[in-house]
LOKEKOL-206470 format. One record per atom (N, C-alpha, C, O): residue in one letter; x, y, z. Coordinates in pm, whole numbers, padded with zeros to 5 digits, always signed. Each point is the difference from the previous one (the first is absolute). Layout:
// residues N
AXYZ;...
This chain:
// residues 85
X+07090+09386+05670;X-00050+00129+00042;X-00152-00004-00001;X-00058-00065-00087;X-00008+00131+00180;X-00132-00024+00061;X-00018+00125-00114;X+00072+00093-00036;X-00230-00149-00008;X-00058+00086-00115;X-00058+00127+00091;X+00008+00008+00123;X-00071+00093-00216;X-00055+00129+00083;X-00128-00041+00063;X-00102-00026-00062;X+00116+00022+00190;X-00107+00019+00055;X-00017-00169+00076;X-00061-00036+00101;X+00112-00011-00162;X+00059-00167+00107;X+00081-00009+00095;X+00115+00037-00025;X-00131-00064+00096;X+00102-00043+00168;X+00104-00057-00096;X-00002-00038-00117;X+00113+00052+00236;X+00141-00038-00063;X+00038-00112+00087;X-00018+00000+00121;X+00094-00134-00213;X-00014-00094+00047;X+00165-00073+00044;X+00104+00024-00062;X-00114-00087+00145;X+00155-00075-00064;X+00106+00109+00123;X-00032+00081+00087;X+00126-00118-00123;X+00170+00070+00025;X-00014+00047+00181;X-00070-00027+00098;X+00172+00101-00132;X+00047+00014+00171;X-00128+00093+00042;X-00074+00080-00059;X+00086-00131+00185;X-00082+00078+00138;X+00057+00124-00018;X+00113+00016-00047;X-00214+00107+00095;X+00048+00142+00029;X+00085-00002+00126;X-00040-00036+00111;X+00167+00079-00141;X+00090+00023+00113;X+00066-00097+00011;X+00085+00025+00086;X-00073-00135-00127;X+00101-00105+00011;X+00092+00011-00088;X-00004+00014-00123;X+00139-00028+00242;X+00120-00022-00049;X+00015-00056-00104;X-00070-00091-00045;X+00222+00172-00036;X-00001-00077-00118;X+00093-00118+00023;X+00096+00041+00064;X-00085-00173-00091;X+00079-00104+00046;X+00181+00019+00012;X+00080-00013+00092;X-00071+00049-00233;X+00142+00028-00002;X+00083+00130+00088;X+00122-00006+00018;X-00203+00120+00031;X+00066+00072+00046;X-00030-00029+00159;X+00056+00088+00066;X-00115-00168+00008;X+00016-00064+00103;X+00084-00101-00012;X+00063-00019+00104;X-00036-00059-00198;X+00105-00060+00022;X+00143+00015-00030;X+00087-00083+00024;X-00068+00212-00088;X+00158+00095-00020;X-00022+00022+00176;X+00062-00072+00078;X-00147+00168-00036;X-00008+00007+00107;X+00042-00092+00142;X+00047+00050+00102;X-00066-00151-00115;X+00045-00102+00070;X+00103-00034+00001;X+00069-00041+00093;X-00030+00066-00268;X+00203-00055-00032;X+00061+00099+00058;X+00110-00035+00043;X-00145+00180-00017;X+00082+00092-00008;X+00027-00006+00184;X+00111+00015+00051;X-00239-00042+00029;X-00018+00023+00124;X+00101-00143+00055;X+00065-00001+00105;X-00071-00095-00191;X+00073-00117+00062;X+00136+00038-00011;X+00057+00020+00107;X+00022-00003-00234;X+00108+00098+00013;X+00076+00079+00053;X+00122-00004+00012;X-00251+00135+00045;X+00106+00037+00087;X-00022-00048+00120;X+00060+00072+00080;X-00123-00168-00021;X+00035-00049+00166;X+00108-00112-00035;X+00045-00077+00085;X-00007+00077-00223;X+00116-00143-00020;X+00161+00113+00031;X+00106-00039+00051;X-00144+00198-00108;X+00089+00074-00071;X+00022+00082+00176;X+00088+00086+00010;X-00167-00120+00105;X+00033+00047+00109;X-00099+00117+00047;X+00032+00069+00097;X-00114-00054-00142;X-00140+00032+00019;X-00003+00145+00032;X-00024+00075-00095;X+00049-00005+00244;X+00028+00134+00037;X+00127+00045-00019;X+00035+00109-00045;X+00035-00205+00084;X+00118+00035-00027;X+00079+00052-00117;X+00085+00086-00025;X-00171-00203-00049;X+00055+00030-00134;X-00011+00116-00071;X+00089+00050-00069;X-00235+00005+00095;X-00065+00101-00038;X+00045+00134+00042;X-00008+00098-00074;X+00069-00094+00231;X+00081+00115+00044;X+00112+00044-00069;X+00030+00115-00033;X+00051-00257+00011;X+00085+00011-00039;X-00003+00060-00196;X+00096+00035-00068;X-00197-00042+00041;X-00011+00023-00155;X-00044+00169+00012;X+00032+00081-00086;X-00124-00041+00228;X-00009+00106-00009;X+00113+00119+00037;X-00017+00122+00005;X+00132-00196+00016;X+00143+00113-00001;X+00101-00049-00102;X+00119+00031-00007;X-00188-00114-00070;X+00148+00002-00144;X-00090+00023-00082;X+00056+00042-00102;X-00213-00047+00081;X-00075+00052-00099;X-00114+00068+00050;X-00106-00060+00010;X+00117+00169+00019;X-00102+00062+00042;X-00064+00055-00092;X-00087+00057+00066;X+00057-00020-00223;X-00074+00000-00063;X-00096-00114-00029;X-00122+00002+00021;X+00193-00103-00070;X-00096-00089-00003;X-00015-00091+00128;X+00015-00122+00001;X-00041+00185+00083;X-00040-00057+00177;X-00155+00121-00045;X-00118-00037+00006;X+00151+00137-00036;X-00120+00061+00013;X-00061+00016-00058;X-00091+00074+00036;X+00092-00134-00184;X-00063-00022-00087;X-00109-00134+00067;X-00114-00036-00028;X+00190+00003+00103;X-00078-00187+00065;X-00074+00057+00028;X-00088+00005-00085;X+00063+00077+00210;X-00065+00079+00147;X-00112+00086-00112;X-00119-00017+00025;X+00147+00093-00124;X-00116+00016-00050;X-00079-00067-00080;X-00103+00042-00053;X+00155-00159+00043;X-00111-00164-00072;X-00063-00003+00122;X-00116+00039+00007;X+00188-00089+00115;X-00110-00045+00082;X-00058+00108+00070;X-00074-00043+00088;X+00079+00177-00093;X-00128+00070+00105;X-00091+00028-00064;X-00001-00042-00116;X-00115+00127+00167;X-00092-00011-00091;X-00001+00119-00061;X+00064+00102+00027;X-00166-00130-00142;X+00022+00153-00087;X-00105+00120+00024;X+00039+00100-00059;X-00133-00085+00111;X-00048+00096+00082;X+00019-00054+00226;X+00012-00107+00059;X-00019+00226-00023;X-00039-00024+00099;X-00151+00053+00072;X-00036+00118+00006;X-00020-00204+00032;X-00150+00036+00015;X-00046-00078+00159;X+00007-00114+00044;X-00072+00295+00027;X-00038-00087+00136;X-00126-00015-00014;X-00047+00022-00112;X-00029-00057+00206;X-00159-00060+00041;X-00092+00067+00051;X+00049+00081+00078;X-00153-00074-00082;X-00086+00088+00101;X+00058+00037+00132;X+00032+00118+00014;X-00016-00192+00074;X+00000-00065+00090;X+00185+00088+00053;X+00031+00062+00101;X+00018-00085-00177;X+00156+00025+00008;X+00036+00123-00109;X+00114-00032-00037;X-00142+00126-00016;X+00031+00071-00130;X+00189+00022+00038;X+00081+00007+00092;X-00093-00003-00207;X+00155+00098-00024;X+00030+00112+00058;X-00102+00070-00005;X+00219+00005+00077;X-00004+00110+00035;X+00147+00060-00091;X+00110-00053+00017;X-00124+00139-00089;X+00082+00089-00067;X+00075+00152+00082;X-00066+00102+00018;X+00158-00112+00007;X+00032+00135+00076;X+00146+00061-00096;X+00090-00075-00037;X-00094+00195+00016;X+00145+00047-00034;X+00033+00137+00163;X-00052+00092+00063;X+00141-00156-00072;X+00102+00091+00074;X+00111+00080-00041;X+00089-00050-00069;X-00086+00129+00093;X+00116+00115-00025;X+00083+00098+00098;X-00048+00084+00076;X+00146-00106-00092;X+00099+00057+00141;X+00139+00064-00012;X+00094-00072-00034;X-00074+00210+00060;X+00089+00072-00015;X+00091-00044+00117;X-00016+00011+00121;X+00160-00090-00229;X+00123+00005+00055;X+00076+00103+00038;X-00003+00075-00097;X+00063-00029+00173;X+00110+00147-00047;X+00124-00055+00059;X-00004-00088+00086;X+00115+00140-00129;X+00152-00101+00002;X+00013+00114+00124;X-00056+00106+00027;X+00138-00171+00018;X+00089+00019+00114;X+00093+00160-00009;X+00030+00076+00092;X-00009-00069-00198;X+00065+00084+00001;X-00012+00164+00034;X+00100+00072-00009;
């Protein structure tokens, strides 16, 4: 540990991957293209659809954020049904 007021020396780069979870990553990704890749995955999302969507929220991201350039557009809508009757 870098003393107060000394640069800090040594160990991982800022932002670099940590080794082992790129390489679970790799086991897991080789897997399922062994385990049938989309398919497989469709198929897991109609006999387990909890944990199908438990997946889907690992991989999206956890805010969504647009750009200058592109912003987000937010709209609510609201609309009176009336039955038929």
């Amino acid at each position: 540990m870098a003393g107060k007021g000394q640069p800090k020396t040594g160990g991982r780069a800022k932002g670099t991957t940590n080794k082992l979870t790129a390489d679970v990553k790799a086991m897991v990704l080789e897997a399922l293209d062994k385990a049938g890749g989309v398919t497989y995955l469709l198929k897991q999302a109609q006999t387990n659809p909890n944990a199908f969507m438990t997946l889907v929220g690992k991989v999206l991201p956890l805010t969504l954020a647009g750009d200058p350039d592109h912003p987000l557009v937010t709209a609510i809508e609201r609309s009176i049904v009336r039955s038929k009757d």
